[in-house]
C-alpha positions in Angstrom: 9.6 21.7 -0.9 12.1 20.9 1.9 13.4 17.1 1.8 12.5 15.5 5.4 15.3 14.9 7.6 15.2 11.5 10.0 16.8 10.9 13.2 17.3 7.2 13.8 16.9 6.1 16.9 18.9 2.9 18.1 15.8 0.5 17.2 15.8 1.6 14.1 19.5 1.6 13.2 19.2 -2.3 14.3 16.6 -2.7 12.2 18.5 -1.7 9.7 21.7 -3.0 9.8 19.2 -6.5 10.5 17.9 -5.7 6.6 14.5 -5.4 8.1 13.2 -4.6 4.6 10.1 -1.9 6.5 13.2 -0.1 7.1 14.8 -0.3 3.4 13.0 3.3 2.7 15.3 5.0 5.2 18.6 4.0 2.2 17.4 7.5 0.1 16.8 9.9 2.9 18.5 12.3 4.8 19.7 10.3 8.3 20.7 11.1 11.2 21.5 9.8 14.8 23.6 9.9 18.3 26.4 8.7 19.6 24.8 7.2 22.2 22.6 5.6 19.8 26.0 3.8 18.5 26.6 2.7 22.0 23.4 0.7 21.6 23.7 -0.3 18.0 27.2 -1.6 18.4 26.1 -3.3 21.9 23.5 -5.3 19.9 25.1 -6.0 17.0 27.9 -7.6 18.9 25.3 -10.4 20.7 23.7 -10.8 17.5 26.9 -10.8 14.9 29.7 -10.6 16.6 32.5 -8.0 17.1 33.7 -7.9 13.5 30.3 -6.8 12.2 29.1 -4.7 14.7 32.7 -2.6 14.5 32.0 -2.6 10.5 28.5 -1.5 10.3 28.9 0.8 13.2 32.0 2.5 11.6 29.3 3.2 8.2 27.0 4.7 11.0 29.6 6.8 12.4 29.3 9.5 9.2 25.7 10.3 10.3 26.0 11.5 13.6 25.2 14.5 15.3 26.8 16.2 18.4 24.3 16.8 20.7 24.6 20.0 23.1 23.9 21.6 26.2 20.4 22.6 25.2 19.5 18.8 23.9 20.3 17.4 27.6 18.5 19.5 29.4 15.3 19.2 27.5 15.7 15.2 27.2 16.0 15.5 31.1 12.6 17.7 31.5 11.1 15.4 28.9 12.0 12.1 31.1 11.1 13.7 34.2 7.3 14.3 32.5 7.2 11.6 30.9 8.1 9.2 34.2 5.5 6.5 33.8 6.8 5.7 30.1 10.1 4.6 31.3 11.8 5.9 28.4 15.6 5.4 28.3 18.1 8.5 29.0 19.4 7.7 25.0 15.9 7.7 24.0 14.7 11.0 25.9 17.9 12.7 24.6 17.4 11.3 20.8 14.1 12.6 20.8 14.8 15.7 21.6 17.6 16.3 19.8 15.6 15.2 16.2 12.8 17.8 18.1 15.5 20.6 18.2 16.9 20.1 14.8 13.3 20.1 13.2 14.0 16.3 12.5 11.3 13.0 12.2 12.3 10.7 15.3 12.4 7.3 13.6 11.6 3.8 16.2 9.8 1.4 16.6 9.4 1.6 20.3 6.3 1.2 21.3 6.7 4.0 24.3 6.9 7.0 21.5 3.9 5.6 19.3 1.0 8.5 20.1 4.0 11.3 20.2 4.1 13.8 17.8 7.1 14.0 15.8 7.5 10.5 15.2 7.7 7.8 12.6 6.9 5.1 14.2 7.6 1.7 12.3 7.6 -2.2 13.1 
């Protein structure tokens, strides 16, 4: 049986790095995420901790992400576009997608991606 593989949205790499302990199951698992998801982590983590710690933990993060190509930015566009009244982010749409492509759980706990399919959604 094939292990399942996570991408970690943004949220959830807060969450994380917050030792949220509902997120203490993603430590064992095969992870995944963005660079545009560090963007956000690092953003965060510098309000919330300061530029030391949010350069340490997002340097950790740095060995789990994934390019994402050509392919993954169109379909994040087409899935914003039909998604309009959601008002998902441009990171989110294109994380999404790219966990969708890659046969990946998408991991948040935004509230926007609850009732998708695909998605582990966690508070």
């Amino acid at each position: 049986m094939e292990e399942i593989k996570y991408f970690l949205d943004s949220y959830t790499l807060i969450e994380i790095a917050k030792e949220n302990p509902n997120f203490s199951i993603f430590k064992d698992s095969i992870n995944f995420t963005g660079f545009t998801n560090l963007l956000e982590l690092h953003y965060r983590l510098m309000q919330d901790f300061g530029e030391k710690k949010a350069d340490e933990i997002t340097d950790l993060m740095r060995s789990i992400v994934i390019n994402e190509d050509l392919k993954d930015i169109k379909l994040a566009s087409k899935f914003r576009i039909r998604n309009i009244k959601r008002k998902f982010s441009y990171i989110d749409c294109l994380g999404y997608t790219m966990a969708l492509n890659r046969k990946m759980k998408f991991v948040t706990g935004d509230m926007e991606f609850k009732d998708l399919p695909n998605v582990e959604f966690i508070k």
